[in-house]
N, C-alpha and C positions, 0 to 999 in steps of 0.2 A: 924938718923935712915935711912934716904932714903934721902942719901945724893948723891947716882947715880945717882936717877931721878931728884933731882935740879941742872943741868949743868947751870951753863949761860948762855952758845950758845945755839940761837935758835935753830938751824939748831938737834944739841943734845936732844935738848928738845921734840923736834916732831917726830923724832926717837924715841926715850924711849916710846914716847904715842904711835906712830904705834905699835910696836912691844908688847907692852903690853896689848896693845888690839888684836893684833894679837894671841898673848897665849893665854887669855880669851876665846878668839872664838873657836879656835882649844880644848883647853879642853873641851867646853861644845859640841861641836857637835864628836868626837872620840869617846867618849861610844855611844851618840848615834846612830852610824852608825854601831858599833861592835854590840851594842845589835839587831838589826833589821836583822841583817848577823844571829844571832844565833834564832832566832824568825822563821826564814823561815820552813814554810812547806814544806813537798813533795807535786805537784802537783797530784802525783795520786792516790790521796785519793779519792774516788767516793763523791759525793753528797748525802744527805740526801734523801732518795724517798718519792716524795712528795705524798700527797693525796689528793682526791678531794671528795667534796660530796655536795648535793642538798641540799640550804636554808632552804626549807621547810619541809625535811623531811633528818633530821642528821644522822639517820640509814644506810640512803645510802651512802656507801664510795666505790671508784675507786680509778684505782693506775691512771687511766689517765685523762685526760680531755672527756667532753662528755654529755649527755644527762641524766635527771632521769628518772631512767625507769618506775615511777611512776608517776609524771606530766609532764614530758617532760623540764623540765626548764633546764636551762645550770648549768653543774655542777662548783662549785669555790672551791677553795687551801681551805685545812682545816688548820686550825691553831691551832698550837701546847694550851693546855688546859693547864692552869699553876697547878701544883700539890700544892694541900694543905697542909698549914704547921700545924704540930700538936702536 
């Protein structure tokens, strides 16, 4: 059955192994490099706009960074609330 890859000669032998492992290698990384070409985004998709609001009091929300204007505490990134499944 795989009477080309049993040559005598070494020299034969170590050949058939480089090159074989060389196909190997080349098939598995070819899709992946074609896939990753087709995966690409446009860069100018804008960002998500983020929000911001004060620990102690979640009523308060900003599109920027800054102060509550109820205690003064520095305001942090709100985090997306994961929606209920039902």
């Amino acid at each position: 059955m795989f009477d080309l890859l049993k040559s005598k000669h070494p020299f034969l032998m170590k050949t058939n192994i480089i090159l074989t492992f060389a196909a190997a290698i080349t098939l598995a990384i070819v899709p992946t490099i074609a896939q990753s070409a087709t995966d690409a985004k446009p860069s100018s998709t804008a960002p998500a706009a983020q929000k911001y609001t004060c620990p102690m009091h979640p009523e308060v929300i900003s599109d920027k960074p800054g102060k509550c204007p109820k205690c003064g505490m520095n305001l942090v990134v709100l985090k997306a609330q994961p929606t209920p499944k039902g």
